[in-house]
Residue frames as a rotation matrix with the C-alpha (Angstrom) as fourth column:
UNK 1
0.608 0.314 0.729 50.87
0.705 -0.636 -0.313 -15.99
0.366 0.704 -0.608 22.61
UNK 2
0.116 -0.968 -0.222 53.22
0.989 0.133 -0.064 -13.39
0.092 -0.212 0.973 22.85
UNK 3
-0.455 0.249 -0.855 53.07
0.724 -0.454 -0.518 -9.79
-0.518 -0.855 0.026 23.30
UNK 4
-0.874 0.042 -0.484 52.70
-0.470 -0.327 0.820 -8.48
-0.123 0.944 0.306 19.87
UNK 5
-0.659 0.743 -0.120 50.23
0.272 0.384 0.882 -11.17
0.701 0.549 -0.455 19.08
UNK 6
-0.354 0.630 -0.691 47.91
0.931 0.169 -0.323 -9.91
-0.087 -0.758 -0.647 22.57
UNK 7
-0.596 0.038 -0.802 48.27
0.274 -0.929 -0.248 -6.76
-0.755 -0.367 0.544 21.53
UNK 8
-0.964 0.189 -0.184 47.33
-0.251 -0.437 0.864 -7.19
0.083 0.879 0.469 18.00
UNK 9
-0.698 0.685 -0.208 44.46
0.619 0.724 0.306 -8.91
0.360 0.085 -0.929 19.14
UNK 10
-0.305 0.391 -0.868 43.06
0.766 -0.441 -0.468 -6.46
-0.566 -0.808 -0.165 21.79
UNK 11
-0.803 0.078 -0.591 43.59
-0.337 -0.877 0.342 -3.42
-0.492 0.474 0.730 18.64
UNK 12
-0.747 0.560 -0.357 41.50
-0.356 0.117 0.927 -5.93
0.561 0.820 0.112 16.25
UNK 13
-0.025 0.906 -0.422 38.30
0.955 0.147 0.258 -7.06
0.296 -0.396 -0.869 18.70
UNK 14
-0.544 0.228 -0.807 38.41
0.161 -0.916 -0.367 -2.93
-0.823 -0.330 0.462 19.67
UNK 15
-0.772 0.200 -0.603 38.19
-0.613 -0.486 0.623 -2.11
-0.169 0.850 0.498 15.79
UNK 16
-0.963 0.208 -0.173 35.60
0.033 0.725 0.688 -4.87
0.269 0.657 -0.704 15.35
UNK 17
-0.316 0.709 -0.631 33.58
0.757 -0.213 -0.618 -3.81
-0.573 -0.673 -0.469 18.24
UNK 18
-0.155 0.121 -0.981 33.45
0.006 -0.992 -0.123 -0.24
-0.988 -0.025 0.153 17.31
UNK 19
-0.842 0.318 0.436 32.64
0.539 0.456 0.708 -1.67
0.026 0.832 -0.555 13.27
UNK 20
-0.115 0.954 0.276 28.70
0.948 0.022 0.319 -1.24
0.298 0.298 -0.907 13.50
UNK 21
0.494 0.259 -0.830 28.88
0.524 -0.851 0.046 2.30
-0.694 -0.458 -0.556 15.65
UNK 22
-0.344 -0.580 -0.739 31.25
-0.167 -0.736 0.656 3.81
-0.924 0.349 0.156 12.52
UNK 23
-0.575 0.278 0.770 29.03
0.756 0.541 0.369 2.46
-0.314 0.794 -0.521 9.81
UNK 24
-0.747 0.544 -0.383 27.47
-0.516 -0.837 -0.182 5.31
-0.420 0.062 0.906 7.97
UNK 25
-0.623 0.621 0.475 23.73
0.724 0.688 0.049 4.31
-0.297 0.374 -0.878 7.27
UNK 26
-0.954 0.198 0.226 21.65
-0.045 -0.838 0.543 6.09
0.297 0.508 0.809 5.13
UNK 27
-0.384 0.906 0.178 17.87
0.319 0.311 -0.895 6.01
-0.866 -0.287 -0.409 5.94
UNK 28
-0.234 0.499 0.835 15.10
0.972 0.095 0.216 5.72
0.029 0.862 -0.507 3.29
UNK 29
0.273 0.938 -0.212 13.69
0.931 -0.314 -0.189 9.43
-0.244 -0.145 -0.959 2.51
UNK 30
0.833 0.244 0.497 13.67
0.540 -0.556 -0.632 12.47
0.122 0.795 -0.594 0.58
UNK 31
0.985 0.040 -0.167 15.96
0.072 -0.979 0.189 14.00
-0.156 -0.198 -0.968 2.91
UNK 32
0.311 -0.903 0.296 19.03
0.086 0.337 0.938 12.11
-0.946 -0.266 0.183 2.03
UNK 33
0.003 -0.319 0.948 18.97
0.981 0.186 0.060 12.59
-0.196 0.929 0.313 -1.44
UNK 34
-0.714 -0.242 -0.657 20.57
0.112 -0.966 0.234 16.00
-0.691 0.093 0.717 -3.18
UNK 35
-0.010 0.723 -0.691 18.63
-0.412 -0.633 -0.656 17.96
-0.911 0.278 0.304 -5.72
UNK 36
0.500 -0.001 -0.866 20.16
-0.860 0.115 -0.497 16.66
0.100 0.993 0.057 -8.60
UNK 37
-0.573 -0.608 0.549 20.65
-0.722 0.692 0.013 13.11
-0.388 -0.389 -0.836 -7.29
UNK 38
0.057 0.576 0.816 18.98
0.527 0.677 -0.514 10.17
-0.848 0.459 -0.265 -9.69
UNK 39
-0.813 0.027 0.582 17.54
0.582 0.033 0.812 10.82
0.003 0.999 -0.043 -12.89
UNK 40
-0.692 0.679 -0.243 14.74
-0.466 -0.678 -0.569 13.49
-0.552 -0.280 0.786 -13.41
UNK 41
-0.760 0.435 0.482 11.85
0.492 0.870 -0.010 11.77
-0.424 0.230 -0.876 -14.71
UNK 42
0.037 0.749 0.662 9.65
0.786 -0.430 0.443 14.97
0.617 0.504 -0.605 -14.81
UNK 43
-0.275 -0.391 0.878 10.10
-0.013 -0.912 -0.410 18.41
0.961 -0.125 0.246 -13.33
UNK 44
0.149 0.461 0.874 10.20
-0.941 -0.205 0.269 18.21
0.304 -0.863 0.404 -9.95
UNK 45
0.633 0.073 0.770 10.60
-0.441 0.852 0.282 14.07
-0.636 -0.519 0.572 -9.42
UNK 46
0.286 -0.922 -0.261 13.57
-0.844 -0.114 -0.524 12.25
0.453 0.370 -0.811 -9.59
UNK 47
0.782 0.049 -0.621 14.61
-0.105 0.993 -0.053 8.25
0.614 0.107 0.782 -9.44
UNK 48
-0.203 -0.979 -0.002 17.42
-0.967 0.200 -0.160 6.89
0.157 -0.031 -0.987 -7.95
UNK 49
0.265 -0.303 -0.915 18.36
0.002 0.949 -0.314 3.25
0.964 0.081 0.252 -8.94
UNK 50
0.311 -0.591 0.744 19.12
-0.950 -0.211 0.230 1.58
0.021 -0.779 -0.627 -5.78
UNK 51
-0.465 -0.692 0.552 19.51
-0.706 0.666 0.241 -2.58
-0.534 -0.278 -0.798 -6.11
UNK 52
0.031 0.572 -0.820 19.04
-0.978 0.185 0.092 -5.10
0.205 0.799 0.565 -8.44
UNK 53
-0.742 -0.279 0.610 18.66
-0.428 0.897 -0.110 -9.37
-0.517 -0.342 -0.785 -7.68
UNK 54
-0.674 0.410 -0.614 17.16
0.005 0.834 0.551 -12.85
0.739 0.368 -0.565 -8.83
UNK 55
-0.244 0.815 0.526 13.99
-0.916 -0.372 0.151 -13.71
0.319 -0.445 0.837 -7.73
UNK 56
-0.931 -0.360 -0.064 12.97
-0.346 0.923 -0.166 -16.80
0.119 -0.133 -0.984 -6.43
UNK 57
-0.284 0.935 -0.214 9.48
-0.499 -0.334 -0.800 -15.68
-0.819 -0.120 0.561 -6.94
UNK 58
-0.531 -0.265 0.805 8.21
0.538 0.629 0.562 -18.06
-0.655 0.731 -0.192 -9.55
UNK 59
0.403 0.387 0.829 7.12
0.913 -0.226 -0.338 -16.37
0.057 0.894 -0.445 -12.88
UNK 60
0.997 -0.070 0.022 9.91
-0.069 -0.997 -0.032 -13.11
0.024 0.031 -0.999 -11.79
UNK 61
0.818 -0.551 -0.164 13.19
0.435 0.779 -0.450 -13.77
0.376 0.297 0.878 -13.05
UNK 62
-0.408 -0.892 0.193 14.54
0.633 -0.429 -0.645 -10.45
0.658 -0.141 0.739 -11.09
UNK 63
0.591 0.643 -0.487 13.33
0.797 -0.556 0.235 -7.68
-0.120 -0.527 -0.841 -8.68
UNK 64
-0.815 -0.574 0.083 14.86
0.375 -0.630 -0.681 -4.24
0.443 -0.524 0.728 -8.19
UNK 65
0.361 0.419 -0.833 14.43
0.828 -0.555 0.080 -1.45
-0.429 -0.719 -0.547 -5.76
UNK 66
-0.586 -0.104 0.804 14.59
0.379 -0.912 0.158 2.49
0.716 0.398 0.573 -6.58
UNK 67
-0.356 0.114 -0.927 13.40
0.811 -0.455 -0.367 5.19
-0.464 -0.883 0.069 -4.65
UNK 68
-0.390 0.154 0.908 11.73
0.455 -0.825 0.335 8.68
0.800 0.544 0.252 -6.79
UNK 69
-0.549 -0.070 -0.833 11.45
0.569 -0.762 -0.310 11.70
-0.613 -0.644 0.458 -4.83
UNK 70
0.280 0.442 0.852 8.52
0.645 -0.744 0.173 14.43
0.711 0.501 -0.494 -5.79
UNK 71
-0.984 -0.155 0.086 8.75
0.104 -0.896 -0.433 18.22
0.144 -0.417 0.897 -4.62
UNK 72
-0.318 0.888 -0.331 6.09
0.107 -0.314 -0.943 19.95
-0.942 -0.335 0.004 -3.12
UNK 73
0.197 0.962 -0.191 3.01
-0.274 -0.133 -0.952 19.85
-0.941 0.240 0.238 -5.82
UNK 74
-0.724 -0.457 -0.517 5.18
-0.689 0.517 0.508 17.75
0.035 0.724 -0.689 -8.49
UNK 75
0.405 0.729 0.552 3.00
-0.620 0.662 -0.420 15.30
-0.672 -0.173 0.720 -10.14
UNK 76
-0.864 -0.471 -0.177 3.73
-0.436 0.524 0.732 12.38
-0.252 0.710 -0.658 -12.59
UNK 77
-0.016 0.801 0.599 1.66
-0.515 0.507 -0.691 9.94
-0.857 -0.319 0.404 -14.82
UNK 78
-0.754 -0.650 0.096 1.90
-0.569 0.719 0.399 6.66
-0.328 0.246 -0.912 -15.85
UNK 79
-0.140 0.899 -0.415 -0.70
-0.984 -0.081 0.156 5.44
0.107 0.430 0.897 -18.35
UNK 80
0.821 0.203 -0.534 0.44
-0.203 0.977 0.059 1.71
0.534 0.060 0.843 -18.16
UNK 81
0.385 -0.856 0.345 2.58
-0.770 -0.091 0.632 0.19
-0.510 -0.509 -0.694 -15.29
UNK 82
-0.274 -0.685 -0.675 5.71
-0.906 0.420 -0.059 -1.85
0.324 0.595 -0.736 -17.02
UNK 83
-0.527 -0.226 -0.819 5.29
0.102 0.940 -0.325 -4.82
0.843 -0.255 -0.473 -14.47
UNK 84
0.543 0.168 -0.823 3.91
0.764 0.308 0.567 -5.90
0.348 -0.937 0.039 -10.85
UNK 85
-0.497 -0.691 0.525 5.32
-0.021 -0.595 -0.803 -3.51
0.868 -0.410 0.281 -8.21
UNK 86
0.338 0.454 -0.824 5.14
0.920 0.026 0.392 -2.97
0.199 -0.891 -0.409 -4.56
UNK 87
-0.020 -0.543 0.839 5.02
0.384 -0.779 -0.496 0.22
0.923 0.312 0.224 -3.22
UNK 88
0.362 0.163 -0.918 5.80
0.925 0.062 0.376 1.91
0.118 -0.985 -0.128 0.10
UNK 89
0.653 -0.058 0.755 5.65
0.105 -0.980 -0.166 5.56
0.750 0.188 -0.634 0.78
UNK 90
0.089 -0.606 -0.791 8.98
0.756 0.558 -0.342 6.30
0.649 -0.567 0.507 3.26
UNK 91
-0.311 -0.138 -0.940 8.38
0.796 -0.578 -0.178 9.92
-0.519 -0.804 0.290 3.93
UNK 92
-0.732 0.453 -0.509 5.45
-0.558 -0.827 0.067 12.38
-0.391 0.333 0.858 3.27
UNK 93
-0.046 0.924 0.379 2.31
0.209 0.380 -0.901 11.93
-0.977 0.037 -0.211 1.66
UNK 94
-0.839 0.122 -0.530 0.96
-0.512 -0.504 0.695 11.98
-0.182 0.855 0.486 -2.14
UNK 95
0.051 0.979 0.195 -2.30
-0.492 0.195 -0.849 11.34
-0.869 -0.053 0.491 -3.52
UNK 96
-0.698 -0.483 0.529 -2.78
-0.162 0.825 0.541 8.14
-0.698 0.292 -0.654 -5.50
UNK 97
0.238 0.929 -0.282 -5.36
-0.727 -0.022 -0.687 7.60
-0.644 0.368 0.670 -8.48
UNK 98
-0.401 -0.491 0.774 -5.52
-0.278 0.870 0.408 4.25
-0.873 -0.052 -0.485 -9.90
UNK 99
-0.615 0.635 -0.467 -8.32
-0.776 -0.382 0.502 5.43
0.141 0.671 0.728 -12.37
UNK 100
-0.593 0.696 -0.404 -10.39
0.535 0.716 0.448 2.89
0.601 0.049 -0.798 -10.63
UNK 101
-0.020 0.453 0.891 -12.28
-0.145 -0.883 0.445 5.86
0.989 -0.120 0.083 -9.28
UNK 102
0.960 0.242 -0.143 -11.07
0.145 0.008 0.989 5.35
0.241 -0.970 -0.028 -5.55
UNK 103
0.191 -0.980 -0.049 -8.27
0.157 0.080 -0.984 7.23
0.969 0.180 0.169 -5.27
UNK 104
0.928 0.159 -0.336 -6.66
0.357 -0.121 0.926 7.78
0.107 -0.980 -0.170 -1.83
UNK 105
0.293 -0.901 0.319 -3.40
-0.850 -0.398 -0.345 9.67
0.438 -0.170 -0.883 0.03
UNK 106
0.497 -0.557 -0.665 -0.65
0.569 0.788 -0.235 7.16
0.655 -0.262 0.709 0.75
UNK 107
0.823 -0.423 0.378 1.31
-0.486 -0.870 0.086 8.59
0.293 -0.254 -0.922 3.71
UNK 108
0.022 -0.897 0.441 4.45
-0.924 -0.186 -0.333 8.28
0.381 -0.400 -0.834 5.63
UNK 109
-0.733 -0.297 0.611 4.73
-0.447 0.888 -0.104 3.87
-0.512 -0.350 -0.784 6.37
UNK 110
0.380 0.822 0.423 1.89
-0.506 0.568 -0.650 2.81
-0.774 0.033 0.632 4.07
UNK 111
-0.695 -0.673 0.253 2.23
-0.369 0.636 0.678 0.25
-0.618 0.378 -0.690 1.72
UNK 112
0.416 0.892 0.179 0.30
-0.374 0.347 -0.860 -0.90
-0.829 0.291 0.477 -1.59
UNK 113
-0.216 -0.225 0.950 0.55
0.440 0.846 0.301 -3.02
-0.871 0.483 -0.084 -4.67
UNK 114
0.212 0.500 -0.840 0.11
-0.719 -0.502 -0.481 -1.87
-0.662 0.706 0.253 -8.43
UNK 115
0.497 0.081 0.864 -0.56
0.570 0.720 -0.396 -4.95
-0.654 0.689 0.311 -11.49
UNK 116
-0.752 -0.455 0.476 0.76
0.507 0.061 0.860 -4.57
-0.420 0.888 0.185 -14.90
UNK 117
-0.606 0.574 0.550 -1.14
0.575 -0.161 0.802 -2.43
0.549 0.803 -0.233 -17.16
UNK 118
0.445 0.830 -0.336 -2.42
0.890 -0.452 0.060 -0.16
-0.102 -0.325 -0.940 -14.22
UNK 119
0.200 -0.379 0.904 -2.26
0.567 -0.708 -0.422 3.30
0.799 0.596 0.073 -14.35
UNK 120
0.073 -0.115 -0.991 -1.40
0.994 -0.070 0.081 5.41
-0.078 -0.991 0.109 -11.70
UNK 121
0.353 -0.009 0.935 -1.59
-0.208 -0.976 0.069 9.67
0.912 -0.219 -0.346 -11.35
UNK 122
0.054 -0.305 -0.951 0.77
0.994 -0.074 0.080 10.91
-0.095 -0.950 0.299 -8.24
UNK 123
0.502 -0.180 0.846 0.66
-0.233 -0.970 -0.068 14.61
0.833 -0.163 -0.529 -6.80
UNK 124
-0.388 -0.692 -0.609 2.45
0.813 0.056 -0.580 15.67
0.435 -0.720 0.541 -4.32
UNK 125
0.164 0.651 0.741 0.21
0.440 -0.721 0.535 17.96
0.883 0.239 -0.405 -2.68
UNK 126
0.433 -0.080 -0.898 2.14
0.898 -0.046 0.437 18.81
-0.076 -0.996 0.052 0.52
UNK 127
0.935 -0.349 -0.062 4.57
-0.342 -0.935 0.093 21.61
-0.091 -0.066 -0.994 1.26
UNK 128
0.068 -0.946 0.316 7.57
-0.801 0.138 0.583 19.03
-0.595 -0.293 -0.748 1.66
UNK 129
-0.218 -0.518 -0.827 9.15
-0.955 0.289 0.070 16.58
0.202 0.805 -0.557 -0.52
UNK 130
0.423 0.343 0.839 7.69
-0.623 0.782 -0.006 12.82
-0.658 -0.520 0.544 -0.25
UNK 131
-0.374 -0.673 -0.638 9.30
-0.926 0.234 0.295 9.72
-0.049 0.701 -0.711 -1.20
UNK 132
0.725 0.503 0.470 7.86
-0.501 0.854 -0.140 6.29
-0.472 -0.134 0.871 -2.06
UNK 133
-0.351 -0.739 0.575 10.38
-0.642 0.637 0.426 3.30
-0.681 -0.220 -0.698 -2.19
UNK 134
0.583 0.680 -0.444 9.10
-0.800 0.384 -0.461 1.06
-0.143 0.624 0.768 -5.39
UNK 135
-0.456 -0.492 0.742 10.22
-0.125 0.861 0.494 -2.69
-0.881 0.133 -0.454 -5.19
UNK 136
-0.161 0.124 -0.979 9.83
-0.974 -0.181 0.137 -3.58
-0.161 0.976 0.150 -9.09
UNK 137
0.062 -0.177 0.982 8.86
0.036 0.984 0.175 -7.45
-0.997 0.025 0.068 -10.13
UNK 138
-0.233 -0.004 -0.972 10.31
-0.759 -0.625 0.185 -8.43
-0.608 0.781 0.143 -13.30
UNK 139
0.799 0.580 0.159 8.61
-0.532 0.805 -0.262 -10.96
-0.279 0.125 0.952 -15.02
UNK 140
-0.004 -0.662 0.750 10.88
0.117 0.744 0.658 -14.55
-0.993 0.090 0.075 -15.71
């Protein structure tokens, strides 16, 4: 190997090294996302599409992921959900009502499940902006 080719090596295992430490990564949560980032769904709370794929889940022929951001005391409600869904709250709290009269506050790493055809009421009843991370199943 000659000197050119030691050097180019040495520049490209530097730049490869130094790869994962110049990656910008976003974390999940409200604070990364501008005011008027996503789609407004309802004064105050706002979607953003984040990834769609095949499922290998039998009877779900796709999944995505999204992310919806409420302000402080923004609420929303959803009389029938579209599909399955998993949800997971990534930062803040909001208060959950399934209209199965046991509602409860989802905070900051919990995680729960909503069927087809449930309903769901969400407040935001903090002071700060909470996001919940919503993995969609779409039926096959």
């Amino acid at each position: 190997m000659g000197a050119m080719d030691r050097r180019l090596t040495i520049k490209l295992g530097l730049i490869a090294a130094a790869a994962p430490a110049l990656a910008v990564s976003r974390p999940a949560g409200a604070a990364m996302y501008g005011p008027d980032e996503g789609r407004e769904l309802v004064e105050g709370v706002r979607q953003i599409d984040l990834t769609e794929s095949r499922s290998m889940i039998p009877g779900y022929g796709r999944v995505s992921m999204r992310d919806i951001v409420w302000q402080p005391g923004a609420k929303t409600s959803n009389p029938s959900m579209p599909n399955d869904m998993i949800c997971h709250i990534v930062e803040g709290e909001l208060e959950i009502d399934q209209g199965d009269g046991n509602p409860f506050v989802a905070r900051t790493g919990d995680i729960w499940t909503c069927a087809k055809g449930t309903p769901e009421a969400t407040t935001n009843p903090s002071s700060a902006p909470a996001a919940m991370r919503v993995i969609d199943m779409h039926p096959a």
